[in-house]
N, C-alpha and C positions, 0 to 999 in steps of 0.2 A: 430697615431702610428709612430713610430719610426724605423730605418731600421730593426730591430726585433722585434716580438710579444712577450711581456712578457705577458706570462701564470701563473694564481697565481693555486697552488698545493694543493687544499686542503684534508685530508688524518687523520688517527687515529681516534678518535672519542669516545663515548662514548657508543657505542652498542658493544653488546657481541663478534662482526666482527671487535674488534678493529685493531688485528695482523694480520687478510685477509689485509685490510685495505694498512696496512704498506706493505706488500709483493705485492698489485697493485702498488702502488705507486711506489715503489723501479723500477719496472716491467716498470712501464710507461716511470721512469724519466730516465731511461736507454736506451729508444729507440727513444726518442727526436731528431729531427735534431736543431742541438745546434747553426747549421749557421741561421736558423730561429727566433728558440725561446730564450728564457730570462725565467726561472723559477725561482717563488719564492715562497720558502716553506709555507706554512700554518699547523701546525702538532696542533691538537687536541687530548688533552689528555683525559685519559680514566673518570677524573675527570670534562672534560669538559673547563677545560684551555687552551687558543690558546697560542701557539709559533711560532715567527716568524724569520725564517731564514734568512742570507745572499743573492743575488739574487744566480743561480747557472746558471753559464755559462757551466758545460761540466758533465756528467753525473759522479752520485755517487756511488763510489768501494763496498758500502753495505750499506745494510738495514737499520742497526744499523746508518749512519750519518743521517738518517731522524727524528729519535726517539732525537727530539729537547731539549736539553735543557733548566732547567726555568730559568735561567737568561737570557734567551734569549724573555723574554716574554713579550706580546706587554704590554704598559702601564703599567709594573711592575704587569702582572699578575693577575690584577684583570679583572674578568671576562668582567662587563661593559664595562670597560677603553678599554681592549680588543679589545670589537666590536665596535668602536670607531675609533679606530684606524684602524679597517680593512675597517672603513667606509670610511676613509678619503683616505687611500689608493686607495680603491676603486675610489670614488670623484677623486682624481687628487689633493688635495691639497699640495701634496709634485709632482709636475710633473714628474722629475725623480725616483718617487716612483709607478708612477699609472700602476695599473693593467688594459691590454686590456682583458683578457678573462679569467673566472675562470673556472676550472675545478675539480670538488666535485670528490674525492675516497673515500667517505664514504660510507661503509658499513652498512645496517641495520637501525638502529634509529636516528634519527637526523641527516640522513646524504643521504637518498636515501629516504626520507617518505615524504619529499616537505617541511621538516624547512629550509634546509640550500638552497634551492629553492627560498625561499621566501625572506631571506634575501637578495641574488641577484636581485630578483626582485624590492626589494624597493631600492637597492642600485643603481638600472638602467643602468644595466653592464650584458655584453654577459659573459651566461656559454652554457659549452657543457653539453649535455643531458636532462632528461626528466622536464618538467615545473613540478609546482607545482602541478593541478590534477592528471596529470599522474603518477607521483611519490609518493603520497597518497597511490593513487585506487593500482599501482604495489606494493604496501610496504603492505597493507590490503587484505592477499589473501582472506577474505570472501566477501569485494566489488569487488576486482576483477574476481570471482568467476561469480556474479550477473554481471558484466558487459559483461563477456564472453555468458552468458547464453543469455543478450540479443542480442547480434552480434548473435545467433546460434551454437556457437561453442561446438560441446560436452565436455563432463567430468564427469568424477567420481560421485557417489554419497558423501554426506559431510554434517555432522552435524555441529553449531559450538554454544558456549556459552562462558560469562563469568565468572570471578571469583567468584563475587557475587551470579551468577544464579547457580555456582555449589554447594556453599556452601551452598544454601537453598534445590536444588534440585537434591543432586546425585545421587538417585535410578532413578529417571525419566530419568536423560540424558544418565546414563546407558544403561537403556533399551533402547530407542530410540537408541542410538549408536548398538546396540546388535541387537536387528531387523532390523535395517533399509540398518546398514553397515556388520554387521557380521564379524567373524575373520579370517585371521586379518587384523587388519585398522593398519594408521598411526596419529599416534597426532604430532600436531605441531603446535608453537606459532604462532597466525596468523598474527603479523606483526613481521618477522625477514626472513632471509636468512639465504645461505651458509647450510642451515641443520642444524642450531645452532637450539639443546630444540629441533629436531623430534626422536620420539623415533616409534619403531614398537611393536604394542602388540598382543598378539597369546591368552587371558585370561584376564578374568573381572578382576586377580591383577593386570596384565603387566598394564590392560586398567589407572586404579587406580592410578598406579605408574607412568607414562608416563601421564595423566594430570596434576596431581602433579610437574610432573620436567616441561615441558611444562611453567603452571602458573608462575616460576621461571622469563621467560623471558617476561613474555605480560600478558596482563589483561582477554586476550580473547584467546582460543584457535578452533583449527578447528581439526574434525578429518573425516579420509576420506577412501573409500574404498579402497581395493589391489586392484591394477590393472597387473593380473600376466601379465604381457608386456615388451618389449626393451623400454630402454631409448634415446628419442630421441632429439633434440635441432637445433635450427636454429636459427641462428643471424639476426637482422635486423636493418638496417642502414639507413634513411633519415628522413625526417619532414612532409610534406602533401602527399609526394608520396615515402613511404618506397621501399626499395627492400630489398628481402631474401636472404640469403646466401644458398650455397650446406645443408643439414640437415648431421649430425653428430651423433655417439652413442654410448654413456657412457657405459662400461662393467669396472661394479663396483671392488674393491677387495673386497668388505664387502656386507653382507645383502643386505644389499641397499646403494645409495651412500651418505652417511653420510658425516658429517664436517670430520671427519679425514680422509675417502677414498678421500673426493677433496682434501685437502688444507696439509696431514700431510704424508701418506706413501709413495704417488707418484704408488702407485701401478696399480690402479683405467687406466684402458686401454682406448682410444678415436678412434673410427673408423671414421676417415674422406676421402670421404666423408659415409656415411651410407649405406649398403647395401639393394638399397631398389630399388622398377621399378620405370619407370620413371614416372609413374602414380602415384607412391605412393609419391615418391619425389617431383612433382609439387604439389600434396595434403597439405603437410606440410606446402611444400614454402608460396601457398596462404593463409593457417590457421594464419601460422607464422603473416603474413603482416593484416591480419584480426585484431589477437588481438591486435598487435600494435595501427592500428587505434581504437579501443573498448575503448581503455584506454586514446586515446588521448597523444598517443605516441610522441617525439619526440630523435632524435639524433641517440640512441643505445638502444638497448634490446636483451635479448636474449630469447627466449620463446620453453619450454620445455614442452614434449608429451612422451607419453606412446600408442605404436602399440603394442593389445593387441593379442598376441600370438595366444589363439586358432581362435581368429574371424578375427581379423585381420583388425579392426576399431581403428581408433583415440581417444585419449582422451586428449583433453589440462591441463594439470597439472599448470603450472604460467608462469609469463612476469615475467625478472629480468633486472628494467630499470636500474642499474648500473653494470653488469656482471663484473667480478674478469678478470682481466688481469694478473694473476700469470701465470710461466711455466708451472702449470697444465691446464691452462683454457681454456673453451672450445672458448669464444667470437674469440679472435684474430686470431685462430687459424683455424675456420672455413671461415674467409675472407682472409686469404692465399690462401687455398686451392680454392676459388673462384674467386683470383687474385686481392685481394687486400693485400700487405704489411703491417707491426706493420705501419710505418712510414708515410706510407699512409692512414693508416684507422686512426690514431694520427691528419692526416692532415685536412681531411675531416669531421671529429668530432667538431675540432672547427673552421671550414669552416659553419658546419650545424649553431652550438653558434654561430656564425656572423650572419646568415640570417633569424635563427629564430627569435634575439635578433631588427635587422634591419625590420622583417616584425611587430612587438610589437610595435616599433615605430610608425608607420600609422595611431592607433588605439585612438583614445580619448578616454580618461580617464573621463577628466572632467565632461562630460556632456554638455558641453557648444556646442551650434550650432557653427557650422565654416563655 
């Protein structure tokens, strides 16, 4: 490395989180200590085409200079040539081109599910955040669901099926949704975020119409019981030995906190830290640090629960191994409050990318005795 870490920015994407996406990113490259680092953009377009920008020495006045250009596009654009060229970047073959540490802002599919994981992996280059199972199992809330169940963790009741098994069997998964969960549930894509495709249904139409939009975004949907409860979250930050953050709680503007109450009115209120004893707060903390390791967590997660009102029991709701760093988000905002800085928790992230990426090292691959 060189007297600065250059950080490669990757960001946009092709999941329906494309413009979350853009607005972490924006969020991120803004609070960079610029005496540090060296960013260079990587922007993914909604088509799946990489663009790659100039390095950026001092943070960008808006959003809008992220959203790349395609004349700016690596190998003239085509997609192959592309990753090719980010390979090589990567590699070191231009030395004053190589990237020490990537860091994925993608949202949702191909971008927090363990592909753009894996292409670091073979590229054999430190990124901050979650490896490839964890980023999988985080991205498939019906394996995450099962992985939770075996750590112990409670939760919700939840049906889930595919596109195929609906269109053979929709009276059956009806019913089974109708006894088992009763009204009203929530559907939602089982692998996406941000509350992209979750709808709330109170009726066998709502039910109908809300797998329908659902199937929109994923092959497979899940749908899961109300849990009348506060919403509650807890950030979690290391590799073999996580720590929690203070817990936090979403008081939505909408029904529930849908993609437009996070990411669009601002209205959607955050009590940090959570009004809760300190029994119930250390409860979280350890659940929080629990499902992190279930899923074989690393770097960052944020992991959200439902304390249900009349009882007053926990329910784990999901891990979200790449949490939104917008001005609305909860991640950053709850390791302030616990005395950790944007700058710092920035710092430490790809401090974790260093070490996780350095312990990987150790590990034969080959197979060969040594």
């Amino acid at each position: 490395m060189g007297s600065k870490i250059k950080v490669g920015l990757v960001y946009g994407g092709k999941s329906g989180e494309h413009e979350v996406s853009l607005s972490t990113a924006f969020a991120v490259s803004k609070e960079f200590d610029y005496s540090k680092y060296e960013i260079k953009p990587f922007y993914v377009t909604k088509q799946g085409q990489w663009l790659s920008g100039p390095t950026m020495v001092e943070p960008p006045k808006a959003a809008e200079q992220l959203r790349l250009e395609a004349d700016l596009a690596l190998a003239n654009g085509s997609t192959h040539a592309a990753l090719f060229s980010v390979f090589a970047a990567l590699d070191g073959i231009e030395h004053d081109e190589r990237i020490d540490v990537m860091f994925p802002l993608l949202h949702g599919t191909f971008g927090e599910d363990g592909t753009i994981q894996g292409l670091f992996e073979m590229a054999n280059i430190p990124y901050v955040g979650a490896g490839v199972l964890a980023s999988s199992v985080g991205m498939d809330k019906v394996f995450m669901k099962k992985a939770f169940a075996d750590a112990g963790l409670p939760q919700c009741v939840f049906r889930y099926f595919t596109k195929a098994q609906w269109s053979k069997q929709q009276e059956y998964y009806l019913m089974e949704c109708e006894i088992a969960l009763g009204y009203p549930c929530f559907v939602k894509p089982a692998n996406l975020g941000s509350s992209v495709g979750v709808s709330k249904a109170s009726n066998r139409q709502e039910l109908i119409k809300a797998i329908d939009y659902a199937f929109r975004f994923d092959r497979k949907v899940i749908i899961e019981e109300f849990i009348d409860g506060r919403e509650i979250e807890v950030a979690v930050l290391g590799n073999d030995e996580p720590k929690a953050s203070v817990a936090g709680e979403i008081i939505s503007s909408n029904d529930f906190y849908d993609y437009k109450a996070k990411y669009i009115d601002g209205k959607s209120q955050m009590a940090i830290p959570a009004e809760l004893s300190e029994q119930q707060m250390n409860e979280v903390r350890e659940m929080a640090t629990t499902a992190f390791l279930a899923i074989d967590g690393s770097g960052l997660s944020r992991v959200d629960f439902f304390l249900e009102r009349t009882s007053g029991k926990w329910f784990i709701n999901e891990a979200n191994t790449m949490p939104g760093f917008t001005p609305f988000s909860m991640y950053p905002l709850l390791w302030r409050e616990t005395g950790l800085s944007y700058k710092e928790l920035l710092d430490e992230l790809i401090n974790l990318g260093f070490a996780r990426h350095a312990d990987k090292q150790k590990i034969n691959f080959t197979g060969d005795l040594q």
